[in-house]
C-alpha positions in Angstrom: 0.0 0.0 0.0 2.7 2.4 1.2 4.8 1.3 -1.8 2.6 2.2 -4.3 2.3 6.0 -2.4 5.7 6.4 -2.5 6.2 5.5 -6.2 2.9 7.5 -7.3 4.4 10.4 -5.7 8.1 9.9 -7.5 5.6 9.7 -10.6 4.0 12.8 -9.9 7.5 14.5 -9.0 9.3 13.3 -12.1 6.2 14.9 -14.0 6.2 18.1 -12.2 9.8 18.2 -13.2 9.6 17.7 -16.5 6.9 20.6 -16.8 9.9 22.7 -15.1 12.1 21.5 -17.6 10.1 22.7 -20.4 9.4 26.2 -18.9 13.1 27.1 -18.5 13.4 25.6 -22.5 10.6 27.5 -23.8 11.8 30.7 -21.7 16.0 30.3 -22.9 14.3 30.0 -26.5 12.4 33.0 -26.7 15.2 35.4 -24.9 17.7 33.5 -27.5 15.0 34.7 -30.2 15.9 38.0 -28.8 12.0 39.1 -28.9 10.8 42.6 -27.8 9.8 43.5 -24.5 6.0 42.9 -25.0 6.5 39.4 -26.8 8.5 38.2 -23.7 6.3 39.2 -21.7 3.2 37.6 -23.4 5.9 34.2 -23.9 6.8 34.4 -19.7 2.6 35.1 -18.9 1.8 31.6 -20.9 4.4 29.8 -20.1 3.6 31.0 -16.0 0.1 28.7 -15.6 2.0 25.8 -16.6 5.3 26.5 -14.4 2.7 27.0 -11.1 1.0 23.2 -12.1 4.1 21.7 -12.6 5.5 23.2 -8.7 2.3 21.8 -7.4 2.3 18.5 -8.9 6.4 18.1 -7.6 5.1 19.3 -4.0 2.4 17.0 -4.4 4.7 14.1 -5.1 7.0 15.1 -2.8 5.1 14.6 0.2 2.8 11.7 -0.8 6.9 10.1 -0.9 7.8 11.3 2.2 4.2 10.3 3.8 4.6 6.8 2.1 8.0 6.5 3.6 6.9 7.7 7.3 3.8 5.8 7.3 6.4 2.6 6.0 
């Protein structure tokens, strides 16, 4: 039971990760792009929803890990 917490929550982590990852690449690409002010901007405010969700779900997975391995 516990096992299955803890590896649900390295699931969720690795995914919440990989959301992180692809912020910081879709960020790096449009400064490289070297886009005005206002186009960075509207790039940073979309890319921002998806950056918040992926935090959560690492959080998320985080402590269902560390609550599987307690509980354990």
């Amino acid at each position: 039971m516990f096992e299955l917490m803890i590896w649900g929550g390295v699931c969720l982590s690795l995914l919440g990760l990989a959301g992180l990852i692809w912020c910081i690449f879709r960020v790096a690409r449009a400064r490289r792009a070297g886009l005005q002010d206002d186009a960075l901007r509207a790039v940073i405010q979309s890319v921002l929803p998806i950056n918040m969700a992926a935090m959560f779900l690492s959080v998320i997975g985080l402590m269902l890990v560390v609550i599987g391995i307690i509980l354990s």
